[in-house]
N, C-alpha and C positions, 0 to 999 in steps of 0.2 A: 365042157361043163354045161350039161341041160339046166333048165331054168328048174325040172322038178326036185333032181340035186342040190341044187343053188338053195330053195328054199326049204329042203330038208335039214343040208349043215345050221341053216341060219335057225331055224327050228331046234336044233340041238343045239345050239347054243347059247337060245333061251333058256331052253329048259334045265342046262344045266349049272346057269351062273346067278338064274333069278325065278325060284319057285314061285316064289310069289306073283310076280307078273305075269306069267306063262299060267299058271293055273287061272287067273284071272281074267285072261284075253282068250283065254280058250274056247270060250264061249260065241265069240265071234263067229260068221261064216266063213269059209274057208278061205275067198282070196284075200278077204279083208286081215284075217291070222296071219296069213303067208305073210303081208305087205308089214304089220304087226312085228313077224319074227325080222324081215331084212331090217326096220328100222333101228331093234333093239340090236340086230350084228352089228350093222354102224356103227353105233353110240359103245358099245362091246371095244370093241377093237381101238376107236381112240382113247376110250380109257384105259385100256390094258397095255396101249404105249406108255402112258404116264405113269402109270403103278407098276410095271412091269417089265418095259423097254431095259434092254443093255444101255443103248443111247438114245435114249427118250426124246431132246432135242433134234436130233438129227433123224431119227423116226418119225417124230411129230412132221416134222416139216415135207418129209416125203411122203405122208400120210397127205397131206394138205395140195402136194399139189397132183397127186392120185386124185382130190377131190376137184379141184381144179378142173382135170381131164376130162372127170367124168361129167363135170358141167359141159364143157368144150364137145362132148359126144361121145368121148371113146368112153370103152369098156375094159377094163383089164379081164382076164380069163379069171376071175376069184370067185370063190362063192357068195361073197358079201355084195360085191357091186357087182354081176350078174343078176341076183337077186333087187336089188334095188333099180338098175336099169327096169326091171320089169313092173316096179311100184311106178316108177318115173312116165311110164306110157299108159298104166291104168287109172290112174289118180290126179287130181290139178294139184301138185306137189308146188312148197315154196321150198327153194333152197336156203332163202335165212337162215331157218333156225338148223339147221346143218352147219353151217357155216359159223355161227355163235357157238356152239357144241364144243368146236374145235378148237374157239377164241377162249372157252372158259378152261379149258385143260391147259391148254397154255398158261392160263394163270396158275393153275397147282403145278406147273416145272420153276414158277418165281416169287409167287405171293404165297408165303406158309404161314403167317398173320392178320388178321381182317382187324383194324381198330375198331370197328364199327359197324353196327348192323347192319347200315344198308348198304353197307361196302359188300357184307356179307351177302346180301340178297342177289346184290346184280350178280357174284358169282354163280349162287342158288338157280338164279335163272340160264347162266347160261349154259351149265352142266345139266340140270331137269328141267328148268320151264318150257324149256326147247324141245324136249320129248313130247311133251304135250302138243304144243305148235304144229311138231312134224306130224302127229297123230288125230290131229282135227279135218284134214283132208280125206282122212279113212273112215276113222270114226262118223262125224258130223258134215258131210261136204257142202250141205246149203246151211247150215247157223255157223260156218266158221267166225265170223266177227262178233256174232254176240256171245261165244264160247270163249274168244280170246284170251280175258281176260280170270276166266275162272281156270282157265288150262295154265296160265302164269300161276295164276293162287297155289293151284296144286304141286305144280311142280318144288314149289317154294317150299311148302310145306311137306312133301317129301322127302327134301335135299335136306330140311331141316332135323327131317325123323333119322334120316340117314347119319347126319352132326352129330346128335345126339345119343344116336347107338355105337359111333363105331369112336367115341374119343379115344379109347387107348389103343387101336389100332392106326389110329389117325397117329395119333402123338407119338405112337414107335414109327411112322414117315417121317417125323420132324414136323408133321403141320399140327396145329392148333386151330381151330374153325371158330372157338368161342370169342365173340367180339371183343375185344380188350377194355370197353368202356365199360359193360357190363361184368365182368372178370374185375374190375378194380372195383364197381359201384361194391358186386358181395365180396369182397377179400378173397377171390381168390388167385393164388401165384401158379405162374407156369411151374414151379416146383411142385408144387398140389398135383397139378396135372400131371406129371411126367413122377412122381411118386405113389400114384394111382388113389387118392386119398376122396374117399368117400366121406365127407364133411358135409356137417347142415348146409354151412355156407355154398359148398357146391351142389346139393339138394335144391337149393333155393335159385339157384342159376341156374341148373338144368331145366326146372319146373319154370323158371323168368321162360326158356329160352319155348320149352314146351308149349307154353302156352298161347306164344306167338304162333306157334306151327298149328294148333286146335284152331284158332282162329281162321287162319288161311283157309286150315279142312271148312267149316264152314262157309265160308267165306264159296265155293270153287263149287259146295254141296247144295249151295242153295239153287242152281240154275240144271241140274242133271236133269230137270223133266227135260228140258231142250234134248238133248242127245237120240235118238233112234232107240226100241226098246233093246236089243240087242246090243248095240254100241254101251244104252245106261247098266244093262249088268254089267259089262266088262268095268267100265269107268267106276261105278259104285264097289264093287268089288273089289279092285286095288285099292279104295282109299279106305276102306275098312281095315283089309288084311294091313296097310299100311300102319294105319291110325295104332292097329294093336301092338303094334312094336312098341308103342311108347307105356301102352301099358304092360307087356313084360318085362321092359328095365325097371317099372317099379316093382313089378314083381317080384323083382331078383334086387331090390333095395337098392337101386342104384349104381349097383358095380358095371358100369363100363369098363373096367380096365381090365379084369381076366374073365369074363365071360360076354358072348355075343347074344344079347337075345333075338328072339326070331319066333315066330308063330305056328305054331303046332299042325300037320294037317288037317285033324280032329277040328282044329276052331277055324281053321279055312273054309274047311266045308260047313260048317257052325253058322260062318258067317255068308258066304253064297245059299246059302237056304234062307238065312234072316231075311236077305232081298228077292228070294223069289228063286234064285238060280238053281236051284233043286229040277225045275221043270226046266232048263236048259243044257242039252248036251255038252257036256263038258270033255274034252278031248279028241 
C-alpha cells in the first residue's frame, strides 16, 4: 500500500459518506486535503464500528488498541493508518483528540439517554469537537490555542445540527440525544419520539435545542479571520453548508422522523460563492 493509495481510498471515503465536508475542504491545498481526508477515514471507521459493527464491543476495543500501536510506531498495512502515519510525520499532530474520539463512541455502545445538556455536550465534544482539534494543526498550525476554543464551539454545534436532524433515525438505534430535562420542561415523552409525532411542543424543543446550536455557530464564527485564507474558506464553508440543515428541517416542517434533510448542491455552491469560494478551485 503506497501512501498515494492510502490517501486516495481515504479520499473516497469522504467523499462518499460526507458531501458536505468533502465539498468544503476541497478547497484546501492538496497535502493539507490529503491529511483532511485520512483524519475524516479515522473518525469513519470508529464510528462505523459502533453503528455498524457485528460486535461493536469487541471491535471497538481492537480498534483501540490498533490505536494504541500506532502511537507505539507501528503501522498496520491499511489504507486509513498508512495514510495518517503520513499526517503524523508532516504535521505537529496531538493525539488527544484521537484518543477522546474513541472515548465518546464508547459512550453511544452504553449511554443512549443524556439527562442533561451538558452531559450532552461533553458527548458533543468528544465525537465532533475533537475533529476540529485534530484539524487545527492542518488547518491553523501557529493560532492553534487561540482557535481552540471556537474548534470546540463548532464541533458542538454541529453534533448538535446532527441531533437534531437525525432524531428518528437515532430513536430507530434505541438512542434519544434530546436532554431529558429539557424533553420534560416541553411535555414531551419518549413515546412522542419513538411515535414520530411532530407537535408544537416538540417544535418548541427542537427550536429550544436549535438555538443553542446558532449560538455556538456564532460563537466559533466570530474568530475565522484568525485561520489562513484558504483554511477560512474551507472552515466557513462547512459551517454554512452546515448551519443550513437546520434550516431545511424547517423547511420540511419538522418531520425528522421519515424524512432526512440535507442540503442541495445548488445551495452548496450558493453558499461557497456567498464567501468568496467561487474564486477557489474546488476539487
Amino acid at each position: 500500500m503506497n501512501i498515494r493509495q492510502a490517501y486516495a481510498q481515504c479520499e473516497a471515503v469522504t467523499a462518499y459518506h460526507s458531501k458536505t465536508f468533502y465539498r468544503a475542504f476541497s478547497v484546501l491545498p492538496l497535502h493539507d486535503r490529503n491529511a483532511i481526508w485520512a483524519i475524516y477515514a479515522f473518525c469513519r471507521r470508529v464510528d462505523d464500528i459502533v453503528d455498524e459493527g457485528k460486535q461493536p464491543h469487541q471491535e471497538l476495543q481492537q480498534f483501540e488498541k490498533q490505536w494504541e500501536s500506532f502511537l507505539g510506531g507501528y503501522t498496520e498495512n491499511d489504507f486509513m493508518w498508512v495514510a495518517l502515519r503520513d499526517v503524523f510525520s508532516r504535521y505537529d499532530m496531538d493525539a488527544e483528540p484521537f484518543s477522546h474520539m474513541i472515548e465518546g463512541q464508547k459512550m453511544d455502545l452504553t449511554v443512549h439517554r443524556y439527562d442533561t445538556f451538558s452531559q450532552l455536550l461533553r458527548y458533543c465534544y468528544c465525537v465532533a469537537s475533537t475533529v476540529g482539534l485534530m484539524l487545527l494543526p492542518i488547518l491553523a498550525p501557529h493560532r492553534r490555542e487561540q482557535l481552540k476554543e471556537s474548534a470546540i464551539a463548532l464541533g458542538e454545534a454541529m453534533q448538535l445540527t446532527n441531533i437534531l436532524r437525525d432524531v428518528g433515525e437515532d430513536m430507530a438505534r434505541g438512542r434519544i440525544y434530546l436532554p431529558r430535562e429539557w424533553m420534560n420542561m416541553y411535555e414531551v415523552s419518549e413515546q412522542d419520539i419513538a411515535f414520530g409525532r411532530v407537535t408544537n411542543a416538540f417544535i418548541d424543543l427542537w427550536e429550544h435545542i436549535a438555538q443553542k446550536a446558532e449560538e455556538k455557530y456564532a460563537y466559533a464564527e466570530a474568530v475565522f479571520s484568525l485561520y489562513p485564507l484558504s483554511a477560512r474558506f474551507a472552515v466557513r464553508g462547512a459551517t454554512l453548508m452546515y448551519k443550513s440543515i437546520l434550516h431545511a428541517v424547517r423547511e420540511q416542517q419538522y418531520d425528522v422522523f421519515t424524512k432526512r434533510a440535507f442540503v442541495s448542491e445548488e445551495r452548496k455552491k450558493a453558499l461557497l460563492q456567498q464567501i468568496g469560494g467561487e474564486n477557489v478551485e474546488v476539487g
